[in-house]
Structures are given as C-alpha cells and as structure tokens.
TORDREN-616004 format. One line per 5 residues: number of its first residue (from 1); their letters; for each residue x, z negated, y negated of N, C-alpha, C. Coordinates in pm, whole numbers, padded with zeros to 5 digits, always signed. Atoms other than C-alpha are relative to their C-alpha. Example, Ala and Ser with C-alpha at 12.3 -4.5 7.8 and 13.67 -1.06 7.14 Angstrom:
<rs>
1> as> +00089,+00000,+00119,+01230,-00780,+00450,+00090,+00000,-00120 | -00082,+00006,+00119,+01367,-00714,+00106,-00077,-00073,-00109
</rs>
This chain:
<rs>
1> xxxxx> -00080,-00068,-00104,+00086,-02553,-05946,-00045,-00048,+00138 | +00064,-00021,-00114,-00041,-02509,-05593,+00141,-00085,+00062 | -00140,+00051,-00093,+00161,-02792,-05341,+00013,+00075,+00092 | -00014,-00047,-00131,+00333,-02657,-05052,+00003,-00101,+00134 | -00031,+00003,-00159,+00378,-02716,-04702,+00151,+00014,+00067
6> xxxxx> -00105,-00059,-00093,+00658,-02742,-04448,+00002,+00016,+00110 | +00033,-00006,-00145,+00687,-02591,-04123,+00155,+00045,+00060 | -00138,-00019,-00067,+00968,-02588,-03862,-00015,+00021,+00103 | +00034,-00058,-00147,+01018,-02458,-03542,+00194,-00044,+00017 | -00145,+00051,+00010,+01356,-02690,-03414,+00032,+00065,+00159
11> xxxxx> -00039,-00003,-00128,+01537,-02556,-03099,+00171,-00086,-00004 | -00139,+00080,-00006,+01881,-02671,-02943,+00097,+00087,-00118 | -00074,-00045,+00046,+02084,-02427,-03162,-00027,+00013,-00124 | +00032,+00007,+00152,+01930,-02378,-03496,-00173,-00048,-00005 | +00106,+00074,+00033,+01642,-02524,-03695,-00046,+00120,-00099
16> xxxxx> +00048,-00118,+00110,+01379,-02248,-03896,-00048,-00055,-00086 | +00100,+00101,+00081,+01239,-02403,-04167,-00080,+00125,-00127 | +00059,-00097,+00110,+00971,-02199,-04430,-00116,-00084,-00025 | +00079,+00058,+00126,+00700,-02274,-04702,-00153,+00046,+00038 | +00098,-00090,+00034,+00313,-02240,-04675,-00092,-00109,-00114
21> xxxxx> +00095,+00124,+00047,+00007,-02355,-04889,-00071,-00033,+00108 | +00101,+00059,-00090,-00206,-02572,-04700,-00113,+00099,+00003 | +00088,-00072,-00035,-00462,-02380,-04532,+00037,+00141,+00014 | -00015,-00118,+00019,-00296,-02044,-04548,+00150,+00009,+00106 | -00114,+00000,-00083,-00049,-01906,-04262,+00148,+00096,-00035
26> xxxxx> -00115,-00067,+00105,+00166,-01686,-04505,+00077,-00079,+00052 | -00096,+00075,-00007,+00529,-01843,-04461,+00052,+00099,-00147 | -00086,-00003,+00173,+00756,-01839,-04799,+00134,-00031,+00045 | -00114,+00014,-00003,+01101,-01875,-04809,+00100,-00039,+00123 | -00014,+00041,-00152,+01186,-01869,-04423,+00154,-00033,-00014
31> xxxxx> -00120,+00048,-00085,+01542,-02022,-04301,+00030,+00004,+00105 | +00010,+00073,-00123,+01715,-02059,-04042,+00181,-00064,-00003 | -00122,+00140,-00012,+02016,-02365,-04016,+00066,+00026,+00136 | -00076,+00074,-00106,+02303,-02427,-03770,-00012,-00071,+00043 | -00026,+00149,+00001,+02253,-02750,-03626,+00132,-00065,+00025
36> xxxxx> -00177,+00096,-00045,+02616,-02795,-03538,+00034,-00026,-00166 | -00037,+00046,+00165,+02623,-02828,-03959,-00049,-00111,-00060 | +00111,+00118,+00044,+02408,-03139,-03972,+00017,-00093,+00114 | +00009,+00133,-00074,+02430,-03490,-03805,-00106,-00034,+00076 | +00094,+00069,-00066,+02071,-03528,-03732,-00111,+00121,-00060
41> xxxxx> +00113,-00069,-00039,+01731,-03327,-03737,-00065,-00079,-00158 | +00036,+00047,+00086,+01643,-03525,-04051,+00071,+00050,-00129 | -00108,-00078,+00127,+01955,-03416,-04278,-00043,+00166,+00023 | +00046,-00124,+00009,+01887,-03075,-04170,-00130,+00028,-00059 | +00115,+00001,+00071,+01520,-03107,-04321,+00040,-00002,-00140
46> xxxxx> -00027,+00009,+00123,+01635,-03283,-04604,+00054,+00122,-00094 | -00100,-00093,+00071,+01911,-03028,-04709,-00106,+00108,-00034 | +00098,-00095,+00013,+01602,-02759,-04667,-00093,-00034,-00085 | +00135,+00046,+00107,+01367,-02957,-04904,+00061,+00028,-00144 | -00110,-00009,+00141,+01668,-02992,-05156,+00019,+00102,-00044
51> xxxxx> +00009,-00098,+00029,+01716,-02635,-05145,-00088,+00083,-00054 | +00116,-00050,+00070,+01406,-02552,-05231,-00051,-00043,-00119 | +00015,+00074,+00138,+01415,-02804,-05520,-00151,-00052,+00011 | +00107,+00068,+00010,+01096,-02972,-05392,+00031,-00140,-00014 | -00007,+00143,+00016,+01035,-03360,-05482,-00105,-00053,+00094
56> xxxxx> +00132,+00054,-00095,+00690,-03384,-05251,-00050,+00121,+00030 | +00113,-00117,-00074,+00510,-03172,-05018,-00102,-00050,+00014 | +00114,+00048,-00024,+00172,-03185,-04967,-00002,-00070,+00166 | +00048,-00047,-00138,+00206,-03150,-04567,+00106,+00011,+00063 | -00086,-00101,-00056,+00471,-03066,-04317,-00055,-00032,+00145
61> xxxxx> +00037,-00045,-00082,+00446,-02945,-03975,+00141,+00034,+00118 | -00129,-00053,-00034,+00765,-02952,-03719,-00039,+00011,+00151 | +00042,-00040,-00100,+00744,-02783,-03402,+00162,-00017,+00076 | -00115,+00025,-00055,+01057,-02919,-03149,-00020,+00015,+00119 | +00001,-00061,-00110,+01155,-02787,-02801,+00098,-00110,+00049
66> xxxxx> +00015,+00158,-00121,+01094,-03102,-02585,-00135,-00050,-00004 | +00079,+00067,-00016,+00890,-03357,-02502,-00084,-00083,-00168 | +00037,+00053,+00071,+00650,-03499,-02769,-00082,-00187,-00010 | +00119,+00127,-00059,+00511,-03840,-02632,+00077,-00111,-00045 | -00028,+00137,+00036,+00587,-04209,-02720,+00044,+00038,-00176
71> xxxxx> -00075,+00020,+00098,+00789,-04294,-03018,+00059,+00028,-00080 | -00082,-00055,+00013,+01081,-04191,-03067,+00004,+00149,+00125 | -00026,-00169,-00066,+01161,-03803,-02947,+00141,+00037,-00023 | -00124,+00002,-00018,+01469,-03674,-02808,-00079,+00180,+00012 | -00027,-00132,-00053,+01559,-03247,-02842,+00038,-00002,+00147
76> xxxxx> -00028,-00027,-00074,+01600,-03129,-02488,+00156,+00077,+00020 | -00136,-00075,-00067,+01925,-02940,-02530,+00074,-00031,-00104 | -00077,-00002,+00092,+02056,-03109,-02838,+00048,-00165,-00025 | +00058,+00132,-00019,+02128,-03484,-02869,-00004,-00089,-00142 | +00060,+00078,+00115,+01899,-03547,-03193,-00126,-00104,+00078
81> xxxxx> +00128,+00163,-00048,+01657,-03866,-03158,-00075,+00016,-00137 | +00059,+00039,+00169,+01414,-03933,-03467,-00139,-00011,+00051 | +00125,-00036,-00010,+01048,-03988,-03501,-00072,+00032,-00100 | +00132,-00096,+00116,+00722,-03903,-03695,+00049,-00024,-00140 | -00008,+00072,+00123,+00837,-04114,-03955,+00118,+00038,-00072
86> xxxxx> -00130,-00018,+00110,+01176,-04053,-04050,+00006,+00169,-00017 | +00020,-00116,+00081,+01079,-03713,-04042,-00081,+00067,-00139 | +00089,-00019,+00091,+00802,-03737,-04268,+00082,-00010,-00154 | -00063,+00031,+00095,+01027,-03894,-04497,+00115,+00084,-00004 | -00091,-00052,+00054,+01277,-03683,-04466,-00013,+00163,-00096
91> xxxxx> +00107,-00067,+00036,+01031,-03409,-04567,-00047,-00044,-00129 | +00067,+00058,+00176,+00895,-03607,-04908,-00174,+00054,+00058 | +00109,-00055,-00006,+00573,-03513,-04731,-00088,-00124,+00025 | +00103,+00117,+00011,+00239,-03719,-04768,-00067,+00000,+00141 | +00014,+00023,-00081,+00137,-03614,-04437,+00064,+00099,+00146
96> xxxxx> -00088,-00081,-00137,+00312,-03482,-04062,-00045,+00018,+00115 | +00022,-00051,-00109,+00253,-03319,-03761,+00153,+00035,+00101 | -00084,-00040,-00115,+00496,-03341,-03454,-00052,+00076,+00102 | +00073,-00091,-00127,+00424,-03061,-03226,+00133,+00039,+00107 | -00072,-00082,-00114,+00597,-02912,-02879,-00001,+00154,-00051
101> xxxxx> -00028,-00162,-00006,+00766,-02570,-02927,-00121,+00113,+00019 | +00120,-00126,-00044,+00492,-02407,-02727,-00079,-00037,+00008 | +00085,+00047,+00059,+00229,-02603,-02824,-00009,+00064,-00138 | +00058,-00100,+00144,+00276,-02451,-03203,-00043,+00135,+00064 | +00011,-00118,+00013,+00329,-02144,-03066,-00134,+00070,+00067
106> xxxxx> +00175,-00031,-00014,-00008,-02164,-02856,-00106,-00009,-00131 | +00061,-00018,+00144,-00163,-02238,-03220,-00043,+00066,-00044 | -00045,-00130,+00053,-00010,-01893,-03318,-00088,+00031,+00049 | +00049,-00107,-00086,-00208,-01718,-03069,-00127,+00072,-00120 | +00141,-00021,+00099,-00528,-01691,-03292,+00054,+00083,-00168
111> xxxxx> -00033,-00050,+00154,-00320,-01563,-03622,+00091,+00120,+00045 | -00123,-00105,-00067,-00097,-01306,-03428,-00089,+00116,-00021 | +00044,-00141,-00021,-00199,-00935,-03488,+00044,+00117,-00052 | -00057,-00147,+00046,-00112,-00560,-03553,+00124,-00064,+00043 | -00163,-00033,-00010,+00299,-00549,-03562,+00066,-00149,+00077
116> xxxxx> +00002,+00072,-00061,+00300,-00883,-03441,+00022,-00048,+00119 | +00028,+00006,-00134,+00264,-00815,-03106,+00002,+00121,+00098 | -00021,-00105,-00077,+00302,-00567,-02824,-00073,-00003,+00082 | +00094,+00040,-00062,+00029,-00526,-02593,+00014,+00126,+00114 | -00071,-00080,-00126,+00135,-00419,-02219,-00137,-00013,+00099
121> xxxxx> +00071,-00022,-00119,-00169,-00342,-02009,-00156,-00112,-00047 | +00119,+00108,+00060,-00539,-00492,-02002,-00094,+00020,-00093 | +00113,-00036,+00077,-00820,-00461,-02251,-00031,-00117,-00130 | +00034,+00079,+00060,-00994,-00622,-02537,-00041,-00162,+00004 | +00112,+00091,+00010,-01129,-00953,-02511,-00112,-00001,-00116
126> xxxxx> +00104,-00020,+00152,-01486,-00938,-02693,-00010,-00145,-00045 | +00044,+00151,+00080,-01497,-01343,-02730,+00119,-00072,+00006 | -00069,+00072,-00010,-01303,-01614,-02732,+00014,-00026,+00145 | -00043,+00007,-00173,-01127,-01688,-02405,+00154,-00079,-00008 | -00156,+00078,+00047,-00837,-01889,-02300,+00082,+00088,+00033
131> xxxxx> -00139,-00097,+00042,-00472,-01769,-02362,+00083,-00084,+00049 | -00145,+00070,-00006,-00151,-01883,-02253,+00105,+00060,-00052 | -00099,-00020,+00017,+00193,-01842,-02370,+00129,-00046,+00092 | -00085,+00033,-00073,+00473,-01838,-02195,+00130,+00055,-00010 | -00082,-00072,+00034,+00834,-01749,-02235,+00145,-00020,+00072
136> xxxxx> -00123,+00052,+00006,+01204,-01735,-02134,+00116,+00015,-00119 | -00092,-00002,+00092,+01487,-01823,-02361,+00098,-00126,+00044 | -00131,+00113,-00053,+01726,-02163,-02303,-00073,-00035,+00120 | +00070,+00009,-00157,+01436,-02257,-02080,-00123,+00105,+00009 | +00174,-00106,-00018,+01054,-02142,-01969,-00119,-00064,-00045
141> xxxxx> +00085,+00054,+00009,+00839,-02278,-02173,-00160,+00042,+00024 | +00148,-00044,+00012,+00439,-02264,-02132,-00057,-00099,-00110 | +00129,+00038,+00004,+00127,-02336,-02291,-00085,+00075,-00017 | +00111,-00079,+00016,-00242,-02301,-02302,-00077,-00015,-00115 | +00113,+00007,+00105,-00503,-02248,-02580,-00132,+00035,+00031
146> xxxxx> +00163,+00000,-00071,-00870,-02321,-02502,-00079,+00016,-00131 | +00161,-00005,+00131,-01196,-02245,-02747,-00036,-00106,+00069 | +00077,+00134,-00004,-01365,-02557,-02808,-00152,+00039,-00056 | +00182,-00051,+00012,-01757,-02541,-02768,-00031,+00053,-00161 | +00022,-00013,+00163,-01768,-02568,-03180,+00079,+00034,-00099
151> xxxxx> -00089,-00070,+00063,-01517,-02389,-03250,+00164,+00005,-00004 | -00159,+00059,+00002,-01131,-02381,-03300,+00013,+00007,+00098 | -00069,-00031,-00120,-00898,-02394,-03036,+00063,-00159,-00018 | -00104,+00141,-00050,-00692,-02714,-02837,+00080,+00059,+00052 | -00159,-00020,-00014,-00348,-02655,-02781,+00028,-00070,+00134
156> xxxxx> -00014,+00092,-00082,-00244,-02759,-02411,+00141,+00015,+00058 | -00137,+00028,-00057,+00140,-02819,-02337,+00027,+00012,+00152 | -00038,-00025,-00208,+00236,-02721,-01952,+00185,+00034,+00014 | -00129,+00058,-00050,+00569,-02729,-01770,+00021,+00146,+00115 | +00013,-00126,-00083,+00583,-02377,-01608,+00157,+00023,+00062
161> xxxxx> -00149,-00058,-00059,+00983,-02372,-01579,+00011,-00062,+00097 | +00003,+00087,-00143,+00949,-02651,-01326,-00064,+00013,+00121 | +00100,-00062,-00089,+00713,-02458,-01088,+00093,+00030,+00076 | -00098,-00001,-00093,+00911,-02367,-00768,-00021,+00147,-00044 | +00073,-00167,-00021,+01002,-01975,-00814,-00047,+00067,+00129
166> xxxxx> +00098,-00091,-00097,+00777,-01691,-00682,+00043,+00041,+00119 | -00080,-00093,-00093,+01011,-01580,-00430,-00086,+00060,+00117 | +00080,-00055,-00067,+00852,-01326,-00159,+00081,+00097,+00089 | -00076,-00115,-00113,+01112,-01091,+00009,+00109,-00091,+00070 | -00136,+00051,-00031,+01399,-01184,+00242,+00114,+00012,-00078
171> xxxxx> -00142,-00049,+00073,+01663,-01022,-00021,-00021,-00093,-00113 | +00044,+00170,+00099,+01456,-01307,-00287,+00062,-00126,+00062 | -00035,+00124,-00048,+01526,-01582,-00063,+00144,+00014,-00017 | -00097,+00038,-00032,+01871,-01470,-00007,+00095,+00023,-00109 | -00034,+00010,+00118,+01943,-01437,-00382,+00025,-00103,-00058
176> xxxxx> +00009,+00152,+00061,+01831,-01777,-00469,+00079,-00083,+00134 | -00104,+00081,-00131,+02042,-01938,-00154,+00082,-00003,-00080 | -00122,+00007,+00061,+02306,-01812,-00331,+00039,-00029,-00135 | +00013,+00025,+00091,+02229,-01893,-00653,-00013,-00196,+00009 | +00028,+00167,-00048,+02149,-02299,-00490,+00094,-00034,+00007
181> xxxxx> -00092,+00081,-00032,+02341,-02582,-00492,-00045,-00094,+00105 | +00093,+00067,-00100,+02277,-02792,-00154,-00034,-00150,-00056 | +00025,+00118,+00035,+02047,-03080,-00219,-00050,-00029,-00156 | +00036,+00028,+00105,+01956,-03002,-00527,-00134,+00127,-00015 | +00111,-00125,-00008,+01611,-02815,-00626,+00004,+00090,-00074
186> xxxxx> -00066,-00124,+00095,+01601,-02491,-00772,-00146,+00022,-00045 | +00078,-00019,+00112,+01330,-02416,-01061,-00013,+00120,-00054 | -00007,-00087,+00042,+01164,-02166,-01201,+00140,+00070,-00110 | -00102,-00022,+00087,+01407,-02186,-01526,+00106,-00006,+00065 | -00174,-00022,-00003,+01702,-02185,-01326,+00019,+00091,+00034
191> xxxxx> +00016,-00171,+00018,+01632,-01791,-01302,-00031,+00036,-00112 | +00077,-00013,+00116,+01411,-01754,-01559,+00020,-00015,-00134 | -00101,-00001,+00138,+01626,-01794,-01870,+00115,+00035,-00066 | -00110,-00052,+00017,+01893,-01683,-02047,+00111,-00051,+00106 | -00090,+00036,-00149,+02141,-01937,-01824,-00021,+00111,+00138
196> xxxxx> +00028,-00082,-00126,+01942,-01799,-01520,+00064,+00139,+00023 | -00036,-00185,-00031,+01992,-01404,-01588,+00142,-00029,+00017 | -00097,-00014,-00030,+02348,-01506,-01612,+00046,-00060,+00141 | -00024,+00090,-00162,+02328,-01746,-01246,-00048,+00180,+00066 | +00071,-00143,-00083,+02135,-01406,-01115,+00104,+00109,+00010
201> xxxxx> -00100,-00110,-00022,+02421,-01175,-01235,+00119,-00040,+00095 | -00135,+00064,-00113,+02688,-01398,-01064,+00016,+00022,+00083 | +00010,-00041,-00153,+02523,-01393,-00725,-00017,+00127,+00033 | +00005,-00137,-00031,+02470,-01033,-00750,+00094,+00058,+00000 | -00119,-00061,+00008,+02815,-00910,-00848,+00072,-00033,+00084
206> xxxxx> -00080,+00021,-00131,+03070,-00868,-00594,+00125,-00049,-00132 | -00123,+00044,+00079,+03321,-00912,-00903,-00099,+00023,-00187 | +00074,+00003,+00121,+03134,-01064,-01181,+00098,+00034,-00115 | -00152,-00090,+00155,+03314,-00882,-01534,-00081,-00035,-00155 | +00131,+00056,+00152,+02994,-01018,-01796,+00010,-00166,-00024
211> xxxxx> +00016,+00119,+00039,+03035,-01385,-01937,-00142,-00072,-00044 | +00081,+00050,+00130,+02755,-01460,-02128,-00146,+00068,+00040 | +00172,-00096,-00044,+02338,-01391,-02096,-00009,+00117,-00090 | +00012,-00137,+00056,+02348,-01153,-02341,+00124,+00098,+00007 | -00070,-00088,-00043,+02632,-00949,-02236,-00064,+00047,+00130
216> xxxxx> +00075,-00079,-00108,+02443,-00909,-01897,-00114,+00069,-00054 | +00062,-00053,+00019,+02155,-00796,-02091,+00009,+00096,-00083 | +00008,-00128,+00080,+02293,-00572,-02286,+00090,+00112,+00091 | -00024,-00115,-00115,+02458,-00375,-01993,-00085,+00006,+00083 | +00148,-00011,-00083,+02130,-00409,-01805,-00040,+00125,-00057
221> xxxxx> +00043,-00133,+00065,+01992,-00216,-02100,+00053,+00118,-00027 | -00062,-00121,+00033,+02254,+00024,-02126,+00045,+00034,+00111 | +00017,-00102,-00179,+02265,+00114,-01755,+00175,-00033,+00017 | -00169,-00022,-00006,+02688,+00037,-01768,+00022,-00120,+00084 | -00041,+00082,-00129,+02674,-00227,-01515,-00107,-00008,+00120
226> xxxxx> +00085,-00007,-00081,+02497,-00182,-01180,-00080,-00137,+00070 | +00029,+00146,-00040,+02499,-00533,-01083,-00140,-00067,-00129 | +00046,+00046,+00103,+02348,-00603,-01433,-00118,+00067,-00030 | +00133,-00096,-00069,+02053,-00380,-01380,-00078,-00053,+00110 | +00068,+00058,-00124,+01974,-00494,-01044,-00054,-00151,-00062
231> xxxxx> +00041,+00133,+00043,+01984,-00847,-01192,-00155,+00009,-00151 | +00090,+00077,+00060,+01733,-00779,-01495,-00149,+00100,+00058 | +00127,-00053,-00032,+01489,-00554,-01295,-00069,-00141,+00108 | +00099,+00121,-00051,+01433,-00888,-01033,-00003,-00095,-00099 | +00071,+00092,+00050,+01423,-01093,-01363,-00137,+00036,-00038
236> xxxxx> +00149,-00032,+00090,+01109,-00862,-01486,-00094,-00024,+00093 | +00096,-00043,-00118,+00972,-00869,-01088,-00089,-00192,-00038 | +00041,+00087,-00037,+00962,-01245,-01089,-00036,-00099,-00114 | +00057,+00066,+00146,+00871,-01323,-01474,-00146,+00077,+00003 | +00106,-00036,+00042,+00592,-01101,-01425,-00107,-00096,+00192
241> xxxxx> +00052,+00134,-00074,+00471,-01351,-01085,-00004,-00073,-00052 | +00045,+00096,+00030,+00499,-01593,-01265,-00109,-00052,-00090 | +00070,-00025,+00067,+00318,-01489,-01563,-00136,+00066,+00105 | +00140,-00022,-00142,+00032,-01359,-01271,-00071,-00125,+00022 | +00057,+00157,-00041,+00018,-01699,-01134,-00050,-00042,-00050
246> xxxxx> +00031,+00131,+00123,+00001,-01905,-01449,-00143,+00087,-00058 | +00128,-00119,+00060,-00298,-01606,-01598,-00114,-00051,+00119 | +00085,+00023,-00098,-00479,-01691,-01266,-00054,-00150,+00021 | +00016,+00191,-00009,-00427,-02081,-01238,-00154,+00013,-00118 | +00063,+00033,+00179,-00590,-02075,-01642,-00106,+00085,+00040
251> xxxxx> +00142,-00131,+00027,-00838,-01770,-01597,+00040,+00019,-00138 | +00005,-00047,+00132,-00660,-01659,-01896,-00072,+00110,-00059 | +00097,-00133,+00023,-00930,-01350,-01981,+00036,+00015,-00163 | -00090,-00023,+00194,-00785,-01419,-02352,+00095,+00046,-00061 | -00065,-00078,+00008,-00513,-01292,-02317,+00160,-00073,+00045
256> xxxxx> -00134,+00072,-00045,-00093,-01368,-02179,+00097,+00034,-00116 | -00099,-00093,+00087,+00140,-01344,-02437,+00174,-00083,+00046 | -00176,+00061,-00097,+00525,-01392,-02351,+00107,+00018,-00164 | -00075,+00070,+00098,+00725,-01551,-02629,+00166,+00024,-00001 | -00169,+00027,+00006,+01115,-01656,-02669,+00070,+00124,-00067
261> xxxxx> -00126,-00126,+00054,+01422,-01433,-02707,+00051,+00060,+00064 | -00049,-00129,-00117,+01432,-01216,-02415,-00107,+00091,-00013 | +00138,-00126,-00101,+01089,-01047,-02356,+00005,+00061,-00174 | +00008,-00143,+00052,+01113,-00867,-02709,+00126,+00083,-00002 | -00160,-00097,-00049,+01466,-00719,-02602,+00027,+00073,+00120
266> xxxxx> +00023,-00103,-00137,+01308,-00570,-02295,-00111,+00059,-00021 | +00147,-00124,-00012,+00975,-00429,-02404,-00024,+00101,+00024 | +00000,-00112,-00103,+01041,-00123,-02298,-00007,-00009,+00153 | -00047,+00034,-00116,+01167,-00215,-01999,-00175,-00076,+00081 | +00162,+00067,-00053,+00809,-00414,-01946,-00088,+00091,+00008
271> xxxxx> +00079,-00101,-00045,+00626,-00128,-02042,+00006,+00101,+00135 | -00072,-00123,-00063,+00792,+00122,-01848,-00029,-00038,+00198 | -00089,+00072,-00122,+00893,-00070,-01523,-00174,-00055,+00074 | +00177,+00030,-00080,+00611,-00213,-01281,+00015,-00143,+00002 | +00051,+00138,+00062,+00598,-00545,-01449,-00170,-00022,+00001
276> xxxxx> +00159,-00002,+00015,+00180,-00477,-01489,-00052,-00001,+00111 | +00057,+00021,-00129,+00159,-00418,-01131,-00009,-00093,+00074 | -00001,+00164,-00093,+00321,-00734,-01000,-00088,-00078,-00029 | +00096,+00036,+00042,+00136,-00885,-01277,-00133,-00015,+00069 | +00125,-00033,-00072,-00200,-00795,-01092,-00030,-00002,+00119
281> xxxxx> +00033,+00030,-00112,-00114,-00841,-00760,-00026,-00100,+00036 | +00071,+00121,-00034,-00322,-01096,-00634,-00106,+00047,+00105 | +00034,-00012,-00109,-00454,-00939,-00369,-00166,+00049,+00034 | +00099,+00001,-00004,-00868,-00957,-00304,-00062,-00045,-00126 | -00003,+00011,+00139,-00849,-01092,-00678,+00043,+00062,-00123
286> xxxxx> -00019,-00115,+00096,-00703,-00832,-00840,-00073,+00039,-00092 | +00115,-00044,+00085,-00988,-00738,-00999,+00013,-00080,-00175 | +00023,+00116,+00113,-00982,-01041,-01224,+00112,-00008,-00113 | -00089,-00020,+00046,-00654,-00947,-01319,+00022,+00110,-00072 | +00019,-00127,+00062,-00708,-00585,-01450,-00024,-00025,-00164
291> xxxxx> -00005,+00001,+00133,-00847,-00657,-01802,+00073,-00073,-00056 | -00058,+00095,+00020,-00617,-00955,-01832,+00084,+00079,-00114 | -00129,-00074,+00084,-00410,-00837,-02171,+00166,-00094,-00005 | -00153,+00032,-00020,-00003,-00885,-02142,+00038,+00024,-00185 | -00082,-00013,+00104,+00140,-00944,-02497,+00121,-00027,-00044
296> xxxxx> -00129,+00070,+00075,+00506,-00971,-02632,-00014,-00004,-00132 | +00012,+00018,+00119,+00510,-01159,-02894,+00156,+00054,-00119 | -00061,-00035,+00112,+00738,-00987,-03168,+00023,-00028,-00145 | -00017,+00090,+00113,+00709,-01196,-03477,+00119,-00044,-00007 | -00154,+00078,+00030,+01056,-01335,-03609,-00068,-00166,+00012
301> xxxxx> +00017,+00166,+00023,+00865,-01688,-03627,-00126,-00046,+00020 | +00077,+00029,-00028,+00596,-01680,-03471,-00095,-00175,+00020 | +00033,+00150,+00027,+00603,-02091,-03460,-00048,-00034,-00088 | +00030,+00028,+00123,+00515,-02112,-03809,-00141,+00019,-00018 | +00131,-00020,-00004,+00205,-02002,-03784,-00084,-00044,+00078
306> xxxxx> +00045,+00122,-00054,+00118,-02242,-03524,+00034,-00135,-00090 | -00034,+00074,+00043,+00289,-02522,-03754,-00075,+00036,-00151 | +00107,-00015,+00121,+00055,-02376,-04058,-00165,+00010,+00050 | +00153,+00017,-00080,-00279,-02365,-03838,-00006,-00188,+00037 | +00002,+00172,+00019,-00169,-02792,-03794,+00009,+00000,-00081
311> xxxxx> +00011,+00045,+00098,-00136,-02832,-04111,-00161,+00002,-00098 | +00128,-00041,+00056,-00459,-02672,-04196,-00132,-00119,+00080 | +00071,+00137,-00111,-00628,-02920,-03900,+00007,-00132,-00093 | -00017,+00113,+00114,-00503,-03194,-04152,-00050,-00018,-00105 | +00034,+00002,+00132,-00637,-03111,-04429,-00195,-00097,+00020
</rs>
C-alpha cells in the first residue's frame, strides 16, 4: 500500500487538511476544521490523522498564515504557538515542512491550470518567468516565485499589506483621512481586506445599515446599496495599483495571480470593470505591462498543491 502525505493550509478561522502520495499533487480526502473546536493547531492535526485511521505518514506539509522564522511560530490572527516538531509528531509523519500561507500558495503557481484559474487580460508566457501571488482576505498577503537557472522554482515570502496604500486622487486621500486614526499608520491591509471593505463602507455611508464584510459585498454585488458599490468599485481601483506596482517591482512577465476569498466573488466585476487598465497604468512603462497575465485563482485549495510540490522537494 502506497504511504500518504499530509497537507494543510492553517488560517485564523479554520484549518484544511487533505491526503496526497508523495510526489503527486492530487489531494484525497480534503477537510476543513473549526479551530474554535480544538485547543491547539496540533489536536486539530491529530483529530485529522485519527480520522483518517492513519498510524504514519510518509510526509506532511503545513502551510500557516504568519510568520515562519525562528522556533517556535505563532498564527497571526489566532493565538496557537507550536513548532516543526510537535507538529511533525502530531502528524505521525517521518518527515515536515513548515511553510507561509503564500509561500505554499506561490508553490501552487506551477500546478494551477484550466478551471483552476481565471485569466483577466495579458498573454501567454512562452517560458518560465517570475509570478507573484497576491491576495485579500483577513489580510494581504504576497509572494513571489522565481525559475531557478536548473530548474524548479524558489518560493519568496513578501509583506505587500504593509506597503503604504496607492492613493492618487483628492476624494482617495479624503477617504483614507477618514478611515485614519491620528498617529497611527494606515496600511495597505487596512483597506485591502475583508476588515478594510468594511472600514471603506463606514466612511462612505452617511448611515452605515451593513455589519459585516460580506454583507457589504454582497450588496455591492447586488447593486442594493449605493454606498456599498461605491465602496467595492475603489476596492477593485486600488487592489488593481497595487497588484500594478508589486507586477512591476518583480517584472512579473509570468504571470499575477490574486488569491484569498474575495477576488473569486468579484470576477466579474474584475473582468468587466477597468481593473486591467489601472493595472497597466504605469505611464511611459506601460508597455511592459500589456502582456503581463492577471489570474484569479479559483481552486477551493489551492494551498495544497503548494504543500504537495514541498513534499515532493523532500523526497
């Protein structure tokens, strides 16, 4: 019998957990956990190994949305602690990979295709070229993926929500004023994410009536609040600057793809809307920006397939 694999993709609210063989990016028996049902980031593994009635994995692979460096690792929006080790073990696995959120999901980039993906403007790439990912959802995460002279790709972790936003009109500036607290700095992600769209609808409504980010976005999309409209056409103006910028910084010619759990609940709205134009404005550089391809990524789990491309690195 062929061992498996485990791969996870942990955020603050739930944990995904699914099955591959080593070397192969198939996923098997996908999950996805509460974490408010589990004590720690380790029991939640466990309970997922148990369920599956495994005793040893060959491999596992956990992809967590935070920081990956030193020791011990802390979730960003959840307050689990653990490291390589007590995950490994909590896994029954012989060997582990701790990765950043968007670090797997730069991984992905290379296994993503057909239905996979949505592809808004731009052209083929004929070779390998670098790619970034980038996305909003609790926050904004980035990264990049480079071809390496001999092959394969390196995975490079970046910090894009912390970039100052694009802002460019007087009615921008005087959005984010009002959206500021004095003395304190204001961040891409503190627009740029679910929170944000709901800070954006606040300052826009004369009598805010929507609680919640996805109640503003679902009267955005259904045209039944005007305020809530206005608010997600400047989130598409100034997600697609930012995604410009970051494509330009990189010379991504490989392609942009935009991740999380907003941009496939507007793809229309991306197509449609002059998201491709902002995209491209860059002025006497434009040019460079034209074939640049825009992808939403549409996969239910797209992490996994960055967390089965490390596992395959292991072998």
């Amino acid at each position: 019998m062929t061992e498996l694999a485990l791969v996870g993709d942990i955020g603050g609210t739930n944990s995904r957990f699914g099955l591959v063989e080593p070397g192969s990016t198939v996923v098997q028996n996908a999950a996805v956990q509460k974490n408010d049902n589990f004590a720690s980031l380790e029991d939640s593994i466990a309970a997922y190994v148990q369920e599956m009635g495994l005793t040893t994995l060959a491999g596992a692979a956990v992809a967590v949305a935070g920081p990956v460096e030193g020791e011990w690792v802390s979730l960003t929006n959840r307050d689990w602690r653990f490291t390589r080790e007590t995950l490994r073990l909590a896994a029954k696995a012989r060997q582990f990979r701790l990765l950043n959120d968007f670090e797997a999901l730069a991984l992905s980039l290379p296994h993503l295709q057909g239905d996979d993906v949505v592809q808004i403007g731009g052209g083929t790439p004929e070779k390998p070229a670098v790619k970034i990912v980038l996305g909003p959802g609790t926050g904004l995460g980035m990264a990049t993926l480079a071809p390496l002279p001999q092959g394969g790709w390196m995975a490079l972790p970046g910090e894009v929500g912390h970039i100052t936003l694009p802002v460019v009109t007087q009615a921008e500036f005087d959005w984010r004023a009002r959206m500021s607290k004095p003395g304190v700095l204001f961040e891409s992600e503190d627009a740029i994410t679910g929170g944000g769209l709901l800070r954006m609808y606040q300052a826009a409504a004369e009598t805010p009536n929507l609680a919640t980010p996805e109640d503003v976005l679902q009267a955005a999309l259904a045209g039944t609040d005007a305020a809530a409209v206005k608010t997600l056409d400047q989130f598409i103006t100034w997600l697609a600057r930012i995604a410009g910028d970051a494509a330009m910084t990189m010379q991504a010619r490989g392609g942009v793809y935009l991740a999380g759990g907003i941009a496939p609940s507007i793809v229309e709205q991306l197509k449609a809307g002059p998201f491709r134009s902002i995209f491209e404005e860059k002025g006497r550089l434009a040019y460079v920006m034209r074939p640049i391809p825009v992808y939403v990524i549409v996969d239910r789990f797209p992490a996994f397939k960055g967390c089965a491309a490390a596992i395959a690195d292991m072998r």
